[in-house]
C-alpha positions in Angstrom: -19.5 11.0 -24.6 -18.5 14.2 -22.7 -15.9 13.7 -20.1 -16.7 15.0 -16.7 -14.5 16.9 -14.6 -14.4 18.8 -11.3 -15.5 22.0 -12.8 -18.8 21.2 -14.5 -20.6 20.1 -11.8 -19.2 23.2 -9.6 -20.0 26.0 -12.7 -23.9 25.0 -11.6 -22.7 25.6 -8.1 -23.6 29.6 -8.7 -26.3 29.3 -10.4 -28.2 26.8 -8.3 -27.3 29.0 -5.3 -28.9 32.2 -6.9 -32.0 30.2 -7.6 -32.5 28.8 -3.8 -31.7 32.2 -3.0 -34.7 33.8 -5.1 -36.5 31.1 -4.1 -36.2 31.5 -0.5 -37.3 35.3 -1.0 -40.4 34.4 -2.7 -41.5 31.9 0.0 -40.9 34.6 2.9 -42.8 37.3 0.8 -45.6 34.4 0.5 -45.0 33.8 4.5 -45.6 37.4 5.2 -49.0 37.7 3.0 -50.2 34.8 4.0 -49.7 35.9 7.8 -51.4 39.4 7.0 -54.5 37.7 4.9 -55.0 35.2 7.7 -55.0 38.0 10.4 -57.7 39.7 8.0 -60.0 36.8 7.2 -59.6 36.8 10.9 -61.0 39.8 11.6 -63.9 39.6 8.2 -63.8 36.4 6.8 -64.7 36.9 2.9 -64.7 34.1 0.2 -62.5 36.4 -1.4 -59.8 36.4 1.6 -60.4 32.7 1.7 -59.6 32.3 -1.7 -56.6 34.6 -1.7 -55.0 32.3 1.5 -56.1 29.0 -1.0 -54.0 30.3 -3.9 -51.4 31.2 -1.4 -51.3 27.7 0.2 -50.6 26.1 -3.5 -47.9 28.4 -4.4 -46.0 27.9 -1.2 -46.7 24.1 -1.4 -45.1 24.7 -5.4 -42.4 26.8 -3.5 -41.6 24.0 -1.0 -41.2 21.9 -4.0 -39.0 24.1 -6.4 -36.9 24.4 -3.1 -36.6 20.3 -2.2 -35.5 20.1 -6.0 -33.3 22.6 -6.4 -31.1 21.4 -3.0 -31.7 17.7 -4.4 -29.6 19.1 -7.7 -26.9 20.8 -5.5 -26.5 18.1 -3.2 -25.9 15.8 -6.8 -23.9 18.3 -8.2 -21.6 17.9 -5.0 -21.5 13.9 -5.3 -20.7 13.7 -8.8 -17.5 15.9 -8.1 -16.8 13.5 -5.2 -17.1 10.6 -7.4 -15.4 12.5 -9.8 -12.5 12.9 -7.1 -12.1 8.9 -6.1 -12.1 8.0 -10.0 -15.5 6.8 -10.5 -16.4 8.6 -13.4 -19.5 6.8 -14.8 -21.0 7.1 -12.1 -20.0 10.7 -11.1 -22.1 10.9 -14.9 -25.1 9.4 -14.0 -25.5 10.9 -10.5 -24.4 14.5 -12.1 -27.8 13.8 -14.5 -29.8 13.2 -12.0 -28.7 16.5 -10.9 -29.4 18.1 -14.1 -33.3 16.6 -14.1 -33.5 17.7 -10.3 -32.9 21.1 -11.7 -35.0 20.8 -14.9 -38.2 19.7 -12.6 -37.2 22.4 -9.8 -37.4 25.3 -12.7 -40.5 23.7 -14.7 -42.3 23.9 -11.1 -41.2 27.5 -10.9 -42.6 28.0 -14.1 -45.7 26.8 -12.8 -45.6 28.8 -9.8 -45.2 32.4 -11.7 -48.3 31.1 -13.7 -50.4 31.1 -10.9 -49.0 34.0 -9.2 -50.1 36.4 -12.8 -53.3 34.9 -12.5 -54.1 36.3 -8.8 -52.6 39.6 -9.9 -54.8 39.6 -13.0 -57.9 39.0 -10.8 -57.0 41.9 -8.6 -56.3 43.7 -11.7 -60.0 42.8 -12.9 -61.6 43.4 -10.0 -60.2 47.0 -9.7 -61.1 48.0 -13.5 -64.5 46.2 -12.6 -65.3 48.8 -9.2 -64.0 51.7 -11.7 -67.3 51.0 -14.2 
């Protein structure tokens, strides 16, 4: 087995920051539309609007998600170097791959999130190239 020290769990420090970070900038981007479609639908209410602010409501739900797990993983990574720190190694282990797995699940969700967001841009995409025939 790998032995753990202080500096494995903090080399994901960086990285897991970065991600929040890019996270965070996504869900206020999806803030902001959402905001500007609602005052639209407001103003015409469309089943396309409708179903713009529906795909919008999933990804920021997926967003909320990738978020949760992605601070779960720091907030591991930051008690295995404290176990690390009073000498309880196997544990410092186990509670560092939970970490890991938070991480894995937070990315695999963002995966998921980019998915859907390609999709809405490939309807708008169609629906322009449509209105040009």
């Amino acid at each position: 087995m790998v032995q753990l020290t202080l500096t494995t769990p903090a080399l994901l420090f960086s990285a897991i920051s970065l991600i929040l970070l890019a996270y965070t900038n996504r869900f206020l981007t999806l803030a902001q539309l959402v905001r500007s479609l609602h005052a639209q639908y407001k103003e015409n209410p469309t089943h396309i609007l409708f179903g713009q602010l529906e795909n919008l409501r999933k990804r920021v739900y997926l967003i909320k998600s990738m978020q949760i797990y992605g601070v779960g993983s720091l907030l591991f990574c930051v008690l295995s170097m404290f176990l690390i720190y009073v000498g309880r190694n196997l544990a410092a282990e186990i509670i560092f791959g939970f970490g890991l797995v938070m991480l894995i699940i937070s990315l695999a969700i963002s995966i998921w999130e980019i998915n859907i967001s390609v999709k809405a841009l490939n309807l708008h995409i169609s629906d322009l190239e449509d209105s040009e025939t």
